[in-house]
C-alpha positions in Angstrom: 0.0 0.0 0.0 1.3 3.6 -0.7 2.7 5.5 2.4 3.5 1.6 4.3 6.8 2.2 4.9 7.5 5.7 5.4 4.4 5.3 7.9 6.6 2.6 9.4 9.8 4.0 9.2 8.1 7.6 11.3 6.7 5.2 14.2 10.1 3.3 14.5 11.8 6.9 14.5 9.5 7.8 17.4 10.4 4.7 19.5 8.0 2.3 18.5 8.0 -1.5 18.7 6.3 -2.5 15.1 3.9 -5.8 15.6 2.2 -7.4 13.0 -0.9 -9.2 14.0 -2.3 -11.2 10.9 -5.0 -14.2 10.1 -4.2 -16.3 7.7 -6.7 -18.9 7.5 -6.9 -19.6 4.1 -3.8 -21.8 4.9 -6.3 -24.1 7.2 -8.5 -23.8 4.3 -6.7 -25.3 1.8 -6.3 -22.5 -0.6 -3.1 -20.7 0.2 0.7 -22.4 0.9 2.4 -22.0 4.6 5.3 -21.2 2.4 3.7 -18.6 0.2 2.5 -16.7 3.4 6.0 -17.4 4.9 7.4 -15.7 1.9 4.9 -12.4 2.0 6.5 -12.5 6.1 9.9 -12.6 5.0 9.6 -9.5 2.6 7.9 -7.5 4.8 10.8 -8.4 7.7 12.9 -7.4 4.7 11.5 -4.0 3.4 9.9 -2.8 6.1 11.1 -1.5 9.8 8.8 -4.4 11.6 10.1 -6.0 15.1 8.3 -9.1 14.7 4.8 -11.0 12.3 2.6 -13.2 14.5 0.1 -15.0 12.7 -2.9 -17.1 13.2 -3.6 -19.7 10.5 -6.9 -21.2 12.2 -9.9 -20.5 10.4 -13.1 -19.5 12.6 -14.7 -23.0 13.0 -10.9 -23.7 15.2 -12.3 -21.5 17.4 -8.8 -20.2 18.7 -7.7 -18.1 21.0 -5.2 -16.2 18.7 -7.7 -15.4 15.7 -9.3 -12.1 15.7 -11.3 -10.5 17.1 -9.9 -12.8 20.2 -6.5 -10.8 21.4 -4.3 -13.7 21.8 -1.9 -12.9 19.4 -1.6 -9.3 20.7 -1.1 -10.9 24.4 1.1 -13.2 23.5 3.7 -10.6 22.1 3.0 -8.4 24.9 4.4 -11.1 26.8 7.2 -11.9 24.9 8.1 -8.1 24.3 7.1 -6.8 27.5 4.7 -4.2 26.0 1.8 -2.0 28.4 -0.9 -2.9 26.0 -2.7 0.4 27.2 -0.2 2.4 26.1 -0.3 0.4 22.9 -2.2 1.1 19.2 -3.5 -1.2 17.2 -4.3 -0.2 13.5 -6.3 -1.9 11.3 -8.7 -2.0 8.3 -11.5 -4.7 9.7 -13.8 -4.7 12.6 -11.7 -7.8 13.8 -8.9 -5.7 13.9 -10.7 -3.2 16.2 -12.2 -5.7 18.3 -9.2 -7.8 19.3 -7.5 -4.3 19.8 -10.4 -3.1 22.2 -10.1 -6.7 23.7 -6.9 -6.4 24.5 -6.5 -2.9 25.9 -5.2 -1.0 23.3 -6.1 2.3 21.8 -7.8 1.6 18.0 -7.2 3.0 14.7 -9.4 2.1 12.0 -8.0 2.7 8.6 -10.9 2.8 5.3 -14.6 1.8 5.8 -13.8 -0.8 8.1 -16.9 -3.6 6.6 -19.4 -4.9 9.0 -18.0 -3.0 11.4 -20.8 -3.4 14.5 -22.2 -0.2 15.3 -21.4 -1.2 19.4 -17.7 -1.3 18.2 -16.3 2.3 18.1 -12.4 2.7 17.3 -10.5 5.4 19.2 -9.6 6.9 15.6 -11.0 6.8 12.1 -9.1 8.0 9.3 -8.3 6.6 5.5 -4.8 6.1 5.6 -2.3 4.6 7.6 0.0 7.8 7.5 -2.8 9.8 9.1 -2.9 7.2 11.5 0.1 7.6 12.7 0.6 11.8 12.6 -2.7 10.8 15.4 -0.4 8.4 17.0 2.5 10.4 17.1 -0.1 13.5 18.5 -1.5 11.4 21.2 1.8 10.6 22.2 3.0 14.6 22.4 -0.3 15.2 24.5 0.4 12.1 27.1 4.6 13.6 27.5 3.3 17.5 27.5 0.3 16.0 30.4 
């Protein structure tokens, strides 16, 4: 997507840790490769300023704890990271997104229309593209240091 990695590259400048939270399931499904999504990992590790890729490859009838909307792949790395998940963001373009972010503790960005969003779910931001998203991150952060 335009603006990815110069988005990326502002939040690692401002002392960010850069998660990727991702489902997968057409892996359990039969019609993607564990290597091909592997691969997709790999480049973005490659090209783009991101600390680590956790991914669920359940499908919903698995009923998992790490698929979103549930937050266990957002736990589990603030576990492993040692990350306050309410000072945290987590920016997404799907209500699953949202909802496993919310779940979890974290402040929500919701980047484009967000389909099917529930109208009970409300992120903490709306905006239509990921580098507005993080000029708000970067201006929440200024208000909590200035507070």
């Amino acid at each position: 997507m335009p603006g990815v990695s110069g988005a990326c590259a502002l939040l690692k400048g401002a002392g960010f840790l850069l998660i990727v939270v991702t489902n997968q399931p057409d892996v359990s499904r039969g019609s993607a490769r564990l290597e091909s999504v592997e691969a997709i990992n790999q480049h973005l590790r490659a090209n783009l300023p991101v600390d680590d890729i956790r991914v669920c490859y359940h499908d919903d009838r698995d009923g998992c704890s790490c698929r979103k909307p549930n937050p266990g792949l957002l736990l589990q790395a603030a576990i492993d990271w040692k990350i306050n998940l309410a000072g945290s963001f987590m920016i997404g373009d799907r209500w699953k997104d949202i909802e496993a972010g919310k779940r979890a503790g974290c402040r929500t960005i919701l980047v484009g229309e967000g389909a099917g969003l529930p109208g009970n779910l409300c992120p903490d931001h709306r905006t239509n593209s990921l580098l507005d998203a993080v000029g708000w991150i970067i201006q929440q952060e200024s208000v909590v240091q200035e507070g």
